[in-house]
mmCIF file of the protein (N, C-alpha, C, O) and its ligand, coordinates in Angstrom:
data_MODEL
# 
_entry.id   MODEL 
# 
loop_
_entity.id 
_entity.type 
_entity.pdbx_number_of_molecules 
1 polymer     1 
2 non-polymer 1 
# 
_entity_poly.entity_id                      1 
_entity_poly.type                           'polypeptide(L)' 
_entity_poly.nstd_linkage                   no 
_entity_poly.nstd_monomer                   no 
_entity_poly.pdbx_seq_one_letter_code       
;(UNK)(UNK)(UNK)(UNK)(UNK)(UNK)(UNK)(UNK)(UNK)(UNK)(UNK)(UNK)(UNK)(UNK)(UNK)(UNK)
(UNK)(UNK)(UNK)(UNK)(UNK)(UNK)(UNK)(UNK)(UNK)(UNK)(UNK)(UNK)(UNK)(UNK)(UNK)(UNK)
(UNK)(UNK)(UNK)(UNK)(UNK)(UNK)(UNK)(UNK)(UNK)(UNK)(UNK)(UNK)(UNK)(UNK)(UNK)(UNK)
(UNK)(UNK)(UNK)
;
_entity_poly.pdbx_seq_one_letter_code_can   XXXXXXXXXXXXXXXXXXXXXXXXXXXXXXXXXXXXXXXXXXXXXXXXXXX 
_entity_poly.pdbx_strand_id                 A 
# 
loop_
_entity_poly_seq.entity_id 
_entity_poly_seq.num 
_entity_poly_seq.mon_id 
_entity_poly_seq.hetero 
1 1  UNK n 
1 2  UNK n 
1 3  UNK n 
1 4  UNK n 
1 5  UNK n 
1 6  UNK n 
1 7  UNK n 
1 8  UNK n 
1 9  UNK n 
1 10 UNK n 
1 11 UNK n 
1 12 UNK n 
1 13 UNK n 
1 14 UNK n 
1 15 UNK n 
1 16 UNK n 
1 17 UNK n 
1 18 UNK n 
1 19 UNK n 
1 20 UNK n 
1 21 UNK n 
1 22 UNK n 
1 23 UNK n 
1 24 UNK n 
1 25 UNK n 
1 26 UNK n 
1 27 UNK n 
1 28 UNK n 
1 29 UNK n 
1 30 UNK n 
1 31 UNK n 
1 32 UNK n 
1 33 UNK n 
1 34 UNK n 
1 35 UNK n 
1 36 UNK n 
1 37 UNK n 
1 38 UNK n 
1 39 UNK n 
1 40 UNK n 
1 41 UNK n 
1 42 UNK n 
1 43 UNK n 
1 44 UNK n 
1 45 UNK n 
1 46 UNK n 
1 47 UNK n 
1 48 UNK n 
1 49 UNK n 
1 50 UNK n 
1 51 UNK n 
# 
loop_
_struct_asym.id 
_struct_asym.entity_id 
A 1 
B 2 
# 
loop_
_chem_comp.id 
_chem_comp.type 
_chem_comp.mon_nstd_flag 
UNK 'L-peptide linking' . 
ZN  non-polymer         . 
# 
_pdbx_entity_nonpoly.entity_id   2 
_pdbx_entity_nonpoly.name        ? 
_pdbx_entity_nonpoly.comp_id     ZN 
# 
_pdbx_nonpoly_scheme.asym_id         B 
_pdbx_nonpoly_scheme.entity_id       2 
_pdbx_nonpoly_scheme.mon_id          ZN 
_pdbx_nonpoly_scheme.ndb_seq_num     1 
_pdbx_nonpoly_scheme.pdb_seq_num     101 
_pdbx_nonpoly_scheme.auth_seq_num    101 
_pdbx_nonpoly_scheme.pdb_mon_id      ZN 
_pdbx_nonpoly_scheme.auth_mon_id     ZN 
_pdbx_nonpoly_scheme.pdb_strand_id   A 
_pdbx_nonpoly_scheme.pdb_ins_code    . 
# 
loop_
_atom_site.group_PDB 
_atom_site.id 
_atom_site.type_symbol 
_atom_site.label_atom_id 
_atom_site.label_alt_id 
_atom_site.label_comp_id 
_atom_site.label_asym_id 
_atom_site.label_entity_id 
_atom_site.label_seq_id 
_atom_site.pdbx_PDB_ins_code 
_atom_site.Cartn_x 
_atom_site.Cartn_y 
_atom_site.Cartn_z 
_atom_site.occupancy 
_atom_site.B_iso_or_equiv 
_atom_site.pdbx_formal_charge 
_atom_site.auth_seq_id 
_atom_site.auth_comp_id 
_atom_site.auth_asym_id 
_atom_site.auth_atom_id 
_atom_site.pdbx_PDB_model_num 
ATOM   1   N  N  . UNK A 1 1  ? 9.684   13.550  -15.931 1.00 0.00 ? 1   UNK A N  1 
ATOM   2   C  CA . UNK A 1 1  ? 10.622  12.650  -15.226 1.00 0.00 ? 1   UNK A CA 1 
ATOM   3   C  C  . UNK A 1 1  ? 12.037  12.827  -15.790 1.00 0.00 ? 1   UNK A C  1 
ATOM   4   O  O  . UNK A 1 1  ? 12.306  12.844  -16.991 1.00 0.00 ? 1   UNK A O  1 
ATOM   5   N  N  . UNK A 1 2  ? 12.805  12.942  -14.900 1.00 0.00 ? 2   UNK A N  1 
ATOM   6   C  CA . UNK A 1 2  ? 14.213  13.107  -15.470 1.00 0.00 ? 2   UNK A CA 1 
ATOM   7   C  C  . UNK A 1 2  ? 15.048  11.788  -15.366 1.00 0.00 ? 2   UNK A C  1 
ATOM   8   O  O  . UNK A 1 2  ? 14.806  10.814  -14.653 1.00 0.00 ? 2   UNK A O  1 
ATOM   9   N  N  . UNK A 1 3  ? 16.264  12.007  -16.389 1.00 0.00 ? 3   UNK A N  1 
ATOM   10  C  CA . UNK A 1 3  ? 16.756  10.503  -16.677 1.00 0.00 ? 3   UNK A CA 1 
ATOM   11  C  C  . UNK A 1 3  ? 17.497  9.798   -15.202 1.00 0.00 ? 3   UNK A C  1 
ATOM   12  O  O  . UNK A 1 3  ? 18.105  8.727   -15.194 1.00 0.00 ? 3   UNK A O  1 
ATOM   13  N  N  . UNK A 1 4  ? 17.341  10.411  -14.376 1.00 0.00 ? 4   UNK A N  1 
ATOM   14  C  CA . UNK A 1 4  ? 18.353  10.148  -12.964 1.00 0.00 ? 4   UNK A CA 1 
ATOM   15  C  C  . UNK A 1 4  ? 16.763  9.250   -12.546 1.00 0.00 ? 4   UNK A C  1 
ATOM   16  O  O  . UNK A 1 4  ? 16.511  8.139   -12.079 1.00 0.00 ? 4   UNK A O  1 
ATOM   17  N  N  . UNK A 1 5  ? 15.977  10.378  -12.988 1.00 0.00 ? 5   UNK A N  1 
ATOM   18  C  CA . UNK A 1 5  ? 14.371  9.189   -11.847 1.00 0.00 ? 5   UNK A CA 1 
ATOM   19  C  C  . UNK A 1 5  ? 14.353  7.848   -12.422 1.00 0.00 ? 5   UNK A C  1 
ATOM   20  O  O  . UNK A 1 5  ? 14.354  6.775   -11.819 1.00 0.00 ? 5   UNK A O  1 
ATOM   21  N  N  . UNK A 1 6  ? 14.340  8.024   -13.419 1.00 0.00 ? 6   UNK A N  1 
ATOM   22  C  CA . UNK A 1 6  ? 14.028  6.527   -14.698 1.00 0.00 ? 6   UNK A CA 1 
ATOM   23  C  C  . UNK A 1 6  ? 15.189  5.945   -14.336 1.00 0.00 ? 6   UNK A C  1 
ATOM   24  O  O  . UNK A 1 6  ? 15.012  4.727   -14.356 1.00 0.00 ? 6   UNK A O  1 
ATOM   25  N  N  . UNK A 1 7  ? 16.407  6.245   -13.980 1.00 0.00 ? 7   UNK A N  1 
ATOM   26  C  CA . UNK A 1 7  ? 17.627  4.993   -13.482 1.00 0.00 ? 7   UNK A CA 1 
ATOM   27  C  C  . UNK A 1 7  ? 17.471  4.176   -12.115 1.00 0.00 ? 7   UNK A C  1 
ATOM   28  O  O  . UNK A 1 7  ? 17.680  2.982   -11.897 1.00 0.00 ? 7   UNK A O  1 
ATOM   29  N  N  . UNK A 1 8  ? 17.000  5.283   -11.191 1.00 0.00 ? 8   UNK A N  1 
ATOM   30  C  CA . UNK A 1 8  ? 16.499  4.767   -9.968  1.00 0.00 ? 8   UNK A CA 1 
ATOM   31  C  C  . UNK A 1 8  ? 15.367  3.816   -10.145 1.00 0.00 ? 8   UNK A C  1 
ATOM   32  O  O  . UNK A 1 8  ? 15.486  2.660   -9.738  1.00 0.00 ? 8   UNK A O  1 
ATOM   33  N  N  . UNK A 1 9  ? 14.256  4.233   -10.736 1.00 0.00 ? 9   UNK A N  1 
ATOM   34  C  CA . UNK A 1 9  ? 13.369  3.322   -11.011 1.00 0.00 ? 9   UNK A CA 1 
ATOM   35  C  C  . UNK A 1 9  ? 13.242  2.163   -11.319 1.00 0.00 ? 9   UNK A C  1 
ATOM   36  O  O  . UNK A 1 9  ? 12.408  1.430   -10.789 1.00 0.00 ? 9   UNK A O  1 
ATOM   37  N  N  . UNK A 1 10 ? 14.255  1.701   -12.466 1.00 0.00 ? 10  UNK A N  1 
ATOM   38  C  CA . UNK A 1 10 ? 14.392  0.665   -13.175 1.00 0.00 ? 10  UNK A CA 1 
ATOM   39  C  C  . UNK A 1 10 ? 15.524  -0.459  -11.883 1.00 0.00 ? 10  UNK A C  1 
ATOM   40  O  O  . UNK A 1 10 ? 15.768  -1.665  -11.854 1.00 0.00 ? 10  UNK A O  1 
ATOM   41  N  N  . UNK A 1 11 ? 15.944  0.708   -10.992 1.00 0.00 ? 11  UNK A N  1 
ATOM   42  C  CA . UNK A 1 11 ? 16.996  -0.548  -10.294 1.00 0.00 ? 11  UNK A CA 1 
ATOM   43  C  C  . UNK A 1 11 ? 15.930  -0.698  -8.968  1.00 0.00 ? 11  UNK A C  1 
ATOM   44  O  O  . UNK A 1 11 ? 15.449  -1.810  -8.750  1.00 0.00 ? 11  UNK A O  1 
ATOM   45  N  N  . UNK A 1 12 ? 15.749  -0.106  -8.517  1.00 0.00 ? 12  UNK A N  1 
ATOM   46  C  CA . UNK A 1 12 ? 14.034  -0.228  -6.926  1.00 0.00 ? 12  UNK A CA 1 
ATOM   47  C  C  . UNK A 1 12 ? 13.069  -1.164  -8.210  1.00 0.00 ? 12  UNK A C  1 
ATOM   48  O  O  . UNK A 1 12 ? 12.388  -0.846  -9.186  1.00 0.00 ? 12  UNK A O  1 
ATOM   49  N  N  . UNK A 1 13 ? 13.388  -2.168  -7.689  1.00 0.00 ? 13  UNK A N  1 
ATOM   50  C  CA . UNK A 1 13 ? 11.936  -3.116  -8.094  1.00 0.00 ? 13  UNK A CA 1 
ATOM   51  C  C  . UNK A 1 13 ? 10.647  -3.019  -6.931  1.00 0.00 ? 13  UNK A C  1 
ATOM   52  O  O  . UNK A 1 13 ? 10.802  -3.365  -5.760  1.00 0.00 ? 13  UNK A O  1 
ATOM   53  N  N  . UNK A 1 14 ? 9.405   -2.504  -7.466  1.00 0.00 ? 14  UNK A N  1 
ATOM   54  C  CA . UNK A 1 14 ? 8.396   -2.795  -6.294  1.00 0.00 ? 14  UNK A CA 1 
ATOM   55  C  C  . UNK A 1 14 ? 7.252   -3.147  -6.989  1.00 0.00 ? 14  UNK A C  1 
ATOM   56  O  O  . UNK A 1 14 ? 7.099   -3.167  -8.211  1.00 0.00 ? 14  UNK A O  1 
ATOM   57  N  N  . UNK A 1 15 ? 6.047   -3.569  -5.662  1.00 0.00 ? 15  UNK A N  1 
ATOM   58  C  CA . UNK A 1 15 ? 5.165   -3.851  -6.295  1.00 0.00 ? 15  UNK A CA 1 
ATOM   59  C  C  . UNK A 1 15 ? 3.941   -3.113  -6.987  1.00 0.00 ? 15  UNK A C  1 
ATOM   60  O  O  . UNK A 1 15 ? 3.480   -2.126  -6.414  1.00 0.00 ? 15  UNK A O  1 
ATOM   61  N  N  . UNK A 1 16 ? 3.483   -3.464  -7.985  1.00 0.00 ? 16  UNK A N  1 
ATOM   62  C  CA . UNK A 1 16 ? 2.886   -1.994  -8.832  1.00 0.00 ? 16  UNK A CA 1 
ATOM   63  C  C  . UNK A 1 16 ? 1.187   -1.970  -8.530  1.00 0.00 ? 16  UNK A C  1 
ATOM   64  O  O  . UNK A 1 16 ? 0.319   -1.435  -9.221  1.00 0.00 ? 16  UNK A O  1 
ATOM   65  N  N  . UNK A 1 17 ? 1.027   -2.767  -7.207  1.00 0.00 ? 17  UNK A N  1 
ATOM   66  C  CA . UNK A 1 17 ? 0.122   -2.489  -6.573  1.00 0.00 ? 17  UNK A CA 1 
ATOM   67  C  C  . UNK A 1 17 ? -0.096  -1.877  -4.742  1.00 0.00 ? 17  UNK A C  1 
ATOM   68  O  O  . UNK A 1 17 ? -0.984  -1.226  -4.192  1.00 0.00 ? 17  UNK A O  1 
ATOM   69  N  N  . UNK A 1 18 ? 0.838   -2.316  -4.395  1.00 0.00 ? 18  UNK A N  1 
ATOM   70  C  CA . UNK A 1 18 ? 1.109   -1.802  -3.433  1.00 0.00 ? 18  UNK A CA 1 
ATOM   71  C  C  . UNK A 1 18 ? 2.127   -0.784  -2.987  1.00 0.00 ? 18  UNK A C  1 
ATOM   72  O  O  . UNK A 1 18 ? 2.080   0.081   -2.112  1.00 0.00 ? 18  UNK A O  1 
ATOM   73  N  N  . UNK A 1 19 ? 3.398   -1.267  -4.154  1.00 0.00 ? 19  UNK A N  1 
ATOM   74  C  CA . UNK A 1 19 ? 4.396   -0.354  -3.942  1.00 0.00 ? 19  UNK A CA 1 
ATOM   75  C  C  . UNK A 1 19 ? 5.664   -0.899  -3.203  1.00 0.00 ? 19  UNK A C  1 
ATOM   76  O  O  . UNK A 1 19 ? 6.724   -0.288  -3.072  1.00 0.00 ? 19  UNK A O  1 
ATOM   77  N  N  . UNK A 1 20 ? 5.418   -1.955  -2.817  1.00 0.00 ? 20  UNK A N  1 
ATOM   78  C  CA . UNK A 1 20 ? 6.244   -2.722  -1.847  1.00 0.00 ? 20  UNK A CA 1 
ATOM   79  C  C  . UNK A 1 20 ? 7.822   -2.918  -2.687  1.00 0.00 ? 20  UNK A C  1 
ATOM   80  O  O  . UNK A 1 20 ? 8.074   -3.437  -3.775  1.00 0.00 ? 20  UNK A O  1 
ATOM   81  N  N  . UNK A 1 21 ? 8.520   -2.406  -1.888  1.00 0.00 ? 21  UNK A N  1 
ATOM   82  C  CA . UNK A 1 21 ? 10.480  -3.259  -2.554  1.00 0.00 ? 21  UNK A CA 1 
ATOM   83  C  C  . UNK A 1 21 ? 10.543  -4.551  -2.198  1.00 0.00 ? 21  UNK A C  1 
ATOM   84  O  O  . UNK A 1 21 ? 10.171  -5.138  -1.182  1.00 0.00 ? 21  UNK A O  1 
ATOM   85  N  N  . UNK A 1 22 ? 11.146  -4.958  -3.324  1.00 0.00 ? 22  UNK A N  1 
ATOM   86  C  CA . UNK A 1 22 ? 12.156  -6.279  -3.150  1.00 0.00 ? 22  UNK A CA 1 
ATOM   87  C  C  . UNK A 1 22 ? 12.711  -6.340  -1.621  1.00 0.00 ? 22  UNK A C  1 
ATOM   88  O  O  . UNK A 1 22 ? 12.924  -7.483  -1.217  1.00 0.00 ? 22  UNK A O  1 
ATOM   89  N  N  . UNK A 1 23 ? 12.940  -5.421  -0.833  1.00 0.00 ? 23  UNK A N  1 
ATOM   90  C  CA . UNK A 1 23 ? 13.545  -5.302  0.189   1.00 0.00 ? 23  UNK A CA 1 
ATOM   91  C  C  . UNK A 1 23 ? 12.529  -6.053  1.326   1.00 0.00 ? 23  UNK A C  1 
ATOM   92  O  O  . UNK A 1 23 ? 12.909  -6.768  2.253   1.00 0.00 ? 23  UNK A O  1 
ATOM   93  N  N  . UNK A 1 24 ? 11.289  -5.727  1.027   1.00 0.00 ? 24  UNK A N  1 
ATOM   94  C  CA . UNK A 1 24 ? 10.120  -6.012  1.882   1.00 0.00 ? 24  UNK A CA 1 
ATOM   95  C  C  . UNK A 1 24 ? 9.538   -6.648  1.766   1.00 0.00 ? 24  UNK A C  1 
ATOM   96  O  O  . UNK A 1 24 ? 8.435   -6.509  2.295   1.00 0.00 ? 24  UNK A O  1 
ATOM   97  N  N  . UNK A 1 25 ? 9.828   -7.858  0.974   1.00 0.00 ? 25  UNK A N  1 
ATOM   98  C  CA . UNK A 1 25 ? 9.340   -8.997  0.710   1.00 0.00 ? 25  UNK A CA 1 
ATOM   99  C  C  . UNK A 1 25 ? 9.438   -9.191  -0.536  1.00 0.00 ? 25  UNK A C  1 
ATOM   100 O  O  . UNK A 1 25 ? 9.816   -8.268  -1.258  1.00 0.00 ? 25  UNK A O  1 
ATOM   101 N  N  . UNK A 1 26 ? 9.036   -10.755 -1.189  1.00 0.00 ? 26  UNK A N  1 
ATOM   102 C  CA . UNK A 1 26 ? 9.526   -11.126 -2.251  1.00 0.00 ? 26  UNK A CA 1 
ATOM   103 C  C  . UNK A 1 26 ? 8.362   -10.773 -3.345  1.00 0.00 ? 26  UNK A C  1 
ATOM   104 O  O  . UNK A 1 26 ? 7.157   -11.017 -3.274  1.00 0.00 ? 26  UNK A O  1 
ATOM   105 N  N  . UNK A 1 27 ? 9.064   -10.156 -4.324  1.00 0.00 ? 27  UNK A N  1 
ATOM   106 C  CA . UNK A 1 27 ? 8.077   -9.949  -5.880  1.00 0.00 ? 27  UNK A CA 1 
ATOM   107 C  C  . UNK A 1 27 ? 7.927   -10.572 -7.146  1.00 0.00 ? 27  UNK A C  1 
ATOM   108 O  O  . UNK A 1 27 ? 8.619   -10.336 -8.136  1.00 0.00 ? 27  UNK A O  1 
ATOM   109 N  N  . UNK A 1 28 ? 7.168   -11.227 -7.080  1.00 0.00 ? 28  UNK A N  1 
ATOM   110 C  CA . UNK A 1 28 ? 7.462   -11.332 -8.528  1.00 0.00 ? 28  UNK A CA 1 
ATOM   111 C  C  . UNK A 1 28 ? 7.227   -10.909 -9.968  1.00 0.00 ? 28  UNK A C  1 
ATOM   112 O  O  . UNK A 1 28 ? 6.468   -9.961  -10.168 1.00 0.00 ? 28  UNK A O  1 
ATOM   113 N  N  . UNK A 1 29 ? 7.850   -11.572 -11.062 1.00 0.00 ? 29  UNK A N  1 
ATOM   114 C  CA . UNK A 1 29 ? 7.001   -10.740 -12.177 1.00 0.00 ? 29  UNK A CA 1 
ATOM   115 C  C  . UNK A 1 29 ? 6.175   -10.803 -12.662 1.00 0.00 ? 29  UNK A C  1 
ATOM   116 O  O  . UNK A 1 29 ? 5.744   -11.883 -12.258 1.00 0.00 ? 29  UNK A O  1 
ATOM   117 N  N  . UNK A 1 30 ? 5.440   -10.415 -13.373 1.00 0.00 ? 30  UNK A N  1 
ATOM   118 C  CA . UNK A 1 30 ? 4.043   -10.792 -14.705 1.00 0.00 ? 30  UNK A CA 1 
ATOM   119 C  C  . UNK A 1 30 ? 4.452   -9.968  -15.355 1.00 0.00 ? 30  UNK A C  1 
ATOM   120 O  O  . UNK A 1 30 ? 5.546   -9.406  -15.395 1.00 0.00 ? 30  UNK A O  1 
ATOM   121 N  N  . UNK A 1 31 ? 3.177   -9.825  -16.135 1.00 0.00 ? 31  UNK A N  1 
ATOM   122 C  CA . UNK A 1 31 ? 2.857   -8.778  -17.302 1.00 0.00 ? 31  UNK A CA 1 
ATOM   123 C  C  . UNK A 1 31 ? 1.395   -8.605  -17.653 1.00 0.00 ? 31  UNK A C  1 
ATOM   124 O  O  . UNK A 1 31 ? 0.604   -9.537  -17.804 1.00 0.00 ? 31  UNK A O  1 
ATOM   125 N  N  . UNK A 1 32 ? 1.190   -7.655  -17.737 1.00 0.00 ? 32  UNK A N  1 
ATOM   126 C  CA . UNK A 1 32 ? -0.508  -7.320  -18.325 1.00 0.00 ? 32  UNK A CA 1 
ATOM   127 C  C  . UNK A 1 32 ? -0.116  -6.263  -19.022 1.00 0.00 ? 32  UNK A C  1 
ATOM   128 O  O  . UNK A 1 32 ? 0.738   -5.392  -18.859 1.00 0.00 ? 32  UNK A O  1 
ATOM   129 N  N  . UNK A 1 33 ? -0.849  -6.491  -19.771 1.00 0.00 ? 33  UNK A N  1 
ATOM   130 C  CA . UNK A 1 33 ? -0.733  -6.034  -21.919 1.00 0.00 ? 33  UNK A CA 1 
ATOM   131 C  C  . UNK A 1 33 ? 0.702   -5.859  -22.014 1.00 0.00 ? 33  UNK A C  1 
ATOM   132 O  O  . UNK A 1 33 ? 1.405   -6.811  -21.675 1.00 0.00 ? 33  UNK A O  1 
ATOM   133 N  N  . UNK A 1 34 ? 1.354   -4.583  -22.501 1.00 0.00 ? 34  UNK A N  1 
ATOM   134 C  CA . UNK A 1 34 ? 2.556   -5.139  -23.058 1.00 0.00 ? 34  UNK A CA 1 
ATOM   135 C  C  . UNK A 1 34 ? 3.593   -4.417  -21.542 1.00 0.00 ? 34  UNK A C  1 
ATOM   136 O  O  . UNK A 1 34 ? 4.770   -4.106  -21.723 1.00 0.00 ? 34  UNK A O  1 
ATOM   137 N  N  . UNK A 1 35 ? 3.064   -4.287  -20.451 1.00 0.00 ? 35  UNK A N  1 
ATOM   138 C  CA . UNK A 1 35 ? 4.073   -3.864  -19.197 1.00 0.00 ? 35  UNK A CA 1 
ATOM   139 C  C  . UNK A 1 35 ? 4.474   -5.046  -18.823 1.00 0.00 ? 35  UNK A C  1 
ATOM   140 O  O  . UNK A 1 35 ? 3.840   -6.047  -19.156 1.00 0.00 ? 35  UNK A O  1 
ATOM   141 N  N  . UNK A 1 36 ? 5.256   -5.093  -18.296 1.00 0.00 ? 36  UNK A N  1 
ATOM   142 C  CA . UNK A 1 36 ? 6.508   -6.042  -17.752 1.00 0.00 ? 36  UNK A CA 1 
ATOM   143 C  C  . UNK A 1 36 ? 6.402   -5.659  -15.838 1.00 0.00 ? 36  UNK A C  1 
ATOM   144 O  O  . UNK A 1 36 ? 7.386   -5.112  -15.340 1.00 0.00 ? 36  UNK A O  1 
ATOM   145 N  N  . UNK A 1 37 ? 5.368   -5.943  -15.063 1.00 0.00 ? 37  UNK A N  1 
ATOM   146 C  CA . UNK A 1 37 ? 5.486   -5.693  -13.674 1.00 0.00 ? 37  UNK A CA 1 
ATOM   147 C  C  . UNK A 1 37 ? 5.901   -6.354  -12.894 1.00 0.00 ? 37  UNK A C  1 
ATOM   148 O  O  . UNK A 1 37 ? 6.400   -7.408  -13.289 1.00 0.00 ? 37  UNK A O  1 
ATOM   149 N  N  . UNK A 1 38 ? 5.899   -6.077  -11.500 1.00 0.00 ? 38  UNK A N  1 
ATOM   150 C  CA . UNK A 1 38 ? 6.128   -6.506  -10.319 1.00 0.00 ? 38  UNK A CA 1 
ATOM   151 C  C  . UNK A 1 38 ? 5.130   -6.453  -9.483  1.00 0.00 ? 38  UNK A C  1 
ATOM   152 O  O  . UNK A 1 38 ? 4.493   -5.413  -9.311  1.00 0.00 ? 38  UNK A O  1 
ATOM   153 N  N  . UNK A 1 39 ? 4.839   -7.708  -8.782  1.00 0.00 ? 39  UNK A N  1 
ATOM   154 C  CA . UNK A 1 39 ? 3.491   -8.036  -7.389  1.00 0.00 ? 39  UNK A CA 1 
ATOM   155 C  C  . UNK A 1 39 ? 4.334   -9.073  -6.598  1.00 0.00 ? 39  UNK A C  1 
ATOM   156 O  O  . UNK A 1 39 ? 5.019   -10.041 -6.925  1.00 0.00 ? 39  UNK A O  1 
ATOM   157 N  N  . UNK A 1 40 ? 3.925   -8.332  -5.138  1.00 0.00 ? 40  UNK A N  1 
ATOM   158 C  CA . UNK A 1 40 ? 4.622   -9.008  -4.133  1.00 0.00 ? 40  UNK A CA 1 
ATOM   159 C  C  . UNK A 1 40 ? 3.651   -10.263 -3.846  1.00 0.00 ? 40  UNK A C  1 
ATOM   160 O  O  . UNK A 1 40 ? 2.550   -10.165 -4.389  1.00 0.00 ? 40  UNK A O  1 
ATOM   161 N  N  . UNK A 1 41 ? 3.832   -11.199 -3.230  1.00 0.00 ? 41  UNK A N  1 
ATOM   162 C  CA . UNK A 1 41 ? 2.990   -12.436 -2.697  1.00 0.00 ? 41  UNK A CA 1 
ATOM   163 C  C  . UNK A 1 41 ? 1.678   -12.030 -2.037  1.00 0.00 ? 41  UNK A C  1 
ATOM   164 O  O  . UNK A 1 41 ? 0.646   -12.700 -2.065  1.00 0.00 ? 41  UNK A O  1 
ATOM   165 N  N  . UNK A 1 42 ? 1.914   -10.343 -1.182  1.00 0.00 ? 42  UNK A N  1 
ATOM   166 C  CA . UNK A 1 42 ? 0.289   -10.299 -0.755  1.00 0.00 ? 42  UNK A CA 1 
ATOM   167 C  C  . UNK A 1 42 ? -0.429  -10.053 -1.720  1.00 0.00 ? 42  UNK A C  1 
ATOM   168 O  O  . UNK A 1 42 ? -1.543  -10.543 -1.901  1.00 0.00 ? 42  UNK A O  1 
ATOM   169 N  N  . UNK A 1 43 ? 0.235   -9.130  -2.570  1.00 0.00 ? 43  UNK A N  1 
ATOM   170 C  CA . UNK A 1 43 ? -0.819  -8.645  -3.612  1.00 0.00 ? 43  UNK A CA 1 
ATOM   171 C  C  . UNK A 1 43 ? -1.753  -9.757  -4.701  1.00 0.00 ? 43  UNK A C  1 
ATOM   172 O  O  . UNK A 1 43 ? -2.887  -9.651  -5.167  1.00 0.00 ? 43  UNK A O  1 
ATOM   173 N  N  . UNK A 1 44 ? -0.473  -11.060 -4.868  1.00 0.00 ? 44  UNK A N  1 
ATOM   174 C  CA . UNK A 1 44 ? -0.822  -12.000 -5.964  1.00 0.00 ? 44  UNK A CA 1 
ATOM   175 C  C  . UNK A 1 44 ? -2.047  -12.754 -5.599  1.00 0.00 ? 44  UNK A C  1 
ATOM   176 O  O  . UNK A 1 44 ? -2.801  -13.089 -6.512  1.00 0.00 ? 44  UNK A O  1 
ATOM   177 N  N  . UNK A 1 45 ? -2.262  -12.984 -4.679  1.00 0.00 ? 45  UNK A N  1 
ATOM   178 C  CA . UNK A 1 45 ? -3.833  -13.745 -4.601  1.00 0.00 ? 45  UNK A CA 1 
ATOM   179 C  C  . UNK A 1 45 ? -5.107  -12.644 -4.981  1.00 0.00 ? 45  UNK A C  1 
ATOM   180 O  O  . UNK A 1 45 ? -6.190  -13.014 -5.433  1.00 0.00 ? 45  UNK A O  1 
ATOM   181 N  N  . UNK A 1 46 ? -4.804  -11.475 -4.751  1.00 0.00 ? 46  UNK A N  1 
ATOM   182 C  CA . UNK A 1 46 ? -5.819  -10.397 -5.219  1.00 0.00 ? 46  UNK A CA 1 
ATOM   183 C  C  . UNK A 1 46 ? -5.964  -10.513 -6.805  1.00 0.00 ? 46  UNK A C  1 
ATOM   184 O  O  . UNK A 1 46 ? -6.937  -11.022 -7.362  1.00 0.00 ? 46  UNK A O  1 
ATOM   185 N  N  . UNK A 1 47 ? -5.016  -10.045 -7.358  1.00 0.00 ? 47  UNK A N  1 
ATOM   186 C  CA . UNK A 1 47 ? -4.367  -10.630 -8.545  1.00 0.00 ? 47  UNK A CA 1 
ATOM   187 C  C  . UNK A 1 47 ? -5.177  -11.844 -9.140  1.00 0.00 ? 47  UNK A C  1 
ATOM   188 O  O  . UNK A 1 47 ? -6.181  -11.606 -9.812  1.00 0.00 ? 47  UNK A O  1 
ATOM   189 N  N  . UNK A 1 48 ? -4.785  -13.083 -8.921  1.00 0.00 ? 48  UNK A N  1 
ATOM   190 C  CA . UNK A 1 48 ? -5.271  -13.931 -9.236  1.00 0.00 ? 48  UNK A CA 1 
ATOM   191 C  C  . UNK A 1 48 ? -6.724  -14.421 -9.331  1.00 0.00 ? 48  UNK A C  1 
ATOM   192 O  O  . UNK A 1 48 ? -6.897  -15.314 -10.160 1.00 0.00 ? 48  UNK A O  1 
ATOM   193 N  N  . UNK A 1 49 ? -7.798  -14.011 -8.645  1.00 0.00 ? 49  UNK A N  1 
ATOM   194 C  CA . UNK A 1 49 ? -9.208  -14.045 -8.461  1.00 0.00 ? 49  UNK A CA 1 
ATOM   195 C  C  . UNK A 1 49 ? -9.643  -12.564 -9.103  1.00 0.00 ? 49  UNK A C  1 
ATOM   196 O  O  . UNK A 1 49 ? -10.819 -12.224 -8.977  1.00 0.00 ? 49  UNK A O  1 
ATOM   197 N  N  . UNK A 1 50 ? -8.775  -11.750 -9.738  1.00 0.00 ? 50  UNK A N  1 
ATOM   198 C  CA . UNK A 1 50 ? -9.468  -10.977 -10.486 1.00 0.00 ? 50  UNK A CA 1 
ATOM   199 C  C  . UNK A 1 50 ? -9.696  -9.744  -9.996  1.00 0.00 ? 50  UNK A C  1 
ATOM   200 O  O  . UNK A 1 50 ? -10.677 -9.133  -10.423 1.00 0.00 ? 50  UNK A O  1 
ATOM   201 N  N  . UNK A 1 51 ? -8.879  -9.167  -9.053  1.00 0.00 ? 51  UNK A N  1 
ATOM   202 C  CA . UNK A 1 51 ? -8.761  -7.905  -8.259  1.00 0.00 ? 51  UNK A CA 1 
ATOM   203 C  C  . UNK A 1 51 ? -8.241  -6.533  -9.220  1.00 0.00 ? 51  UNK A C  1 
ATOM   204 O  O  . UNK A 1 51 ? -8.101  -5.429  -8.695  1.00 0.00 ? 51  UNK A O  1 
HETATM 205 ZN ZN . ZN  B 2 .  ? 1.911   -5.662  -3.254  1.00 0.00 2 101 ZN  A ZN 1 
# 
């Protein structure tokens, strides 16, 4: 990965299950172990019951 991908990356927030942007609905954050992610609202009920 080059340092131009890792700048883009860090500014495109999506969801790290679906993939979804901020653009396409709203994300929010968590964390599982020491990552710092993003899950949009469809994904979070999957999420939550243990998906
Ligand atoms: Zn999602």
């Amino acid at each position: 990965m080059t340092a131009k991908d890792e700048r883009a990356e860090k500014k495109e927030i999506t969801c790290f299950i679906c993939h979804k942007t901020e653009h396409e609905g709203v994300l929010l954050s968590c964390r599982k172990g020491r990552q710092d992610l993003w899950v949009c609202t469809r994904c979070l009920p999957m999420l939550i019951h243990g998906g």
